[in-house]
C-alpha positions, 0 to 999 in steps of 0.5 A: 500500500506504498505510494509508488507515484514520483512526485517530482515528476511534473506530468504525474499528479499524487491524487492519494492525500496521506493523513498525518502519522499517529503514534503507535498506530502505523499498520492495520489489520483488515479484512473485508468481503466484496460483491463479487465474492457474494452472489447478488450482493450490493454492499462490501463488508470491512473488519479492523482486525487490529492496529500496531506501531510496527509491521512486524506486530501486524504480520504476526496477528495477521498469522494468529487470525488466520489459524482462528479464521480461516474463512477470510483473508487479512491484509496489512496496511499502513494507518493514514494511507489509502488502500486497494480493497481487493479479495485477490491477495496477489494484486494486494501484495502488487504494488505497482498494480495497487498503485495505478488502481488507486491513482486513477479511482481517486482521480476520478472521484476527485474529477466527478467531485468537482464536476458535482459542485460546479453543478450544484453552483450553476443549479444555485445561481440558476435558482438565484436568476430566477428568484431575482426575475420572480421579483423584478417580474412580480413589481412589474405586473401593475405596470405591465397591465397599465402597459397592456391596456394602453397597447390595446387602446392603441391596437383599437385605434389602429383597427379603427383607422383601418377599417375607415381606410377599408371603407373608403376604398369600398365606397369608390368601389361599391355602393356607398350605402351600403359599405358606409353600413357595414363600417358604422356597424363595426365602428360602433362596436370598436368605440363600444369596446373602447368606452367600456375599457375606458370605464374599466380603467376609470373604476380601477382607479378609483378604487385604488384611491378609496383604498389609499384613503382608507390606508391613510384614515387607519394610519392616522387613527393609530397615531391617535391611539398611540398619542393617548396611551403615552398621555396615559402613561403620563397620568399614571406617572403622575399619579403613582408620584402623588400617591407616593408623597401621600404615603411618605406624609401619611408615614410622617404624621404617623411617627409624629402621632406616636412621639 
């Protein structure tokens, strides 16, 4: 379980992180059952069969285990550092195999780490754009419906005007009566439409200026309210003052009354 990778060489990168020694205990002793030894099984098994200052002490519980186990192999490895779970003991005794397998699963793990948080960065900012857009969107509706009516009437009037035009070039076309009818008709619809939308608007205005008199009468009538419970208080200061002067001239005759 040595790190094999040269870390002077500038091309190779030591993706396996080593944790600071800890005293007495330098080696491991671990045993460990994977899937591909157990048929249908999902999850891999691991047992700290023991932790020691040297490998020679590791090496001989390794020998004692086996006599008393022998349904499951022990590995040595070293306290701090990474190391390959495999149920083949020749590929955990190959350093260099051990080496590259571990390079590349760290690497890996490492690259679909980050790949992870700059998804769930983007998803944030995402959200944030978004949020931000809700409240930009949501203080825009009352100008966006103004906006909107006010397109509409310009829409009508465009329609309007073009329905005049129409007419006139009907009217050198067919018989005047009869187009000059027709274009009323719809003239008179078009202006229909325009006064009930101009009452519309009238009366949502209007409604909007009750209510901000109301908010402005309760506003008032809080201030009041407020204004009488500090002259309250007021009173009540100075009465406890009074009461507290008739108390000490009561004390006073009292003791005189005594003498």
């Amino acid at each position: 379980m040595q790190n094999a990778v040269n870390k002077k060489d500038p091309v190779c990168i030591d993706h396996l992180d080593e944790d600071e020694p800890i005293s007495r205990q330098r080696f491991v002793c671990l045993s460990f059952i994977t899937p591909e030894k157990v048929k249908g099984a999902k999850h891999s098994m691991v047992k700290v069969r023991g932790v020691y200052e040297t490998m020679k002490e590791a090496e001989t519980r390794c020998e004692e285990l086996t006599k008393v186990d022998p349904y499951f192999d022990v590995f040595v490895g070293e306290v701090g550092k990474w190391g390959l779970i495999t149920n083949d003991p020749e590929k955990a005794q190959n350093v260099a195999y051990q080496e590259d397998e571990m390079q590349k699963l760290a690497e890996g793990y490492k690259k679909n780490l980050n790949e992870t948080k700059k998804m769930e960065k983007q998803r944030k900012m995402d959200l944030l754009r978004e949020g931000d857009y809700d409240k930009t969107d949501r203080r825009s509706d009352k100008k966006a419906e103004i906006a909107a009516r006010m397109k509409k009437k310009l829409e009508e009037k465009k329609l309007k005007k073009q329905l005049l035009e129409e007419a006139k070039d009907k009217l050198e076309e067919t018989d005047t009566n009869l187009v000059l009818k027709e274009h009323t008709e719809k003239m008179v619809s078009k202006e229909k439409q325009l006064n009930d939308l101009e009452e519309e608007i009238n009366e949502k205005k209007e409604l909007s200026k009750e209510e901000s008199e109301r908010l402005k009468q309760t506003d008032n009538l809080v201030k009041e309210k407020e204004k009488e419970v500090k002259d309250v208080n007021k009173n009540i200061k100075k009465i406890e003052k009074l009461y507290k002067k008739l108390k000490e001239k009561q004390a006073q005759k009292s003791a005189q009354n005594s003498a």
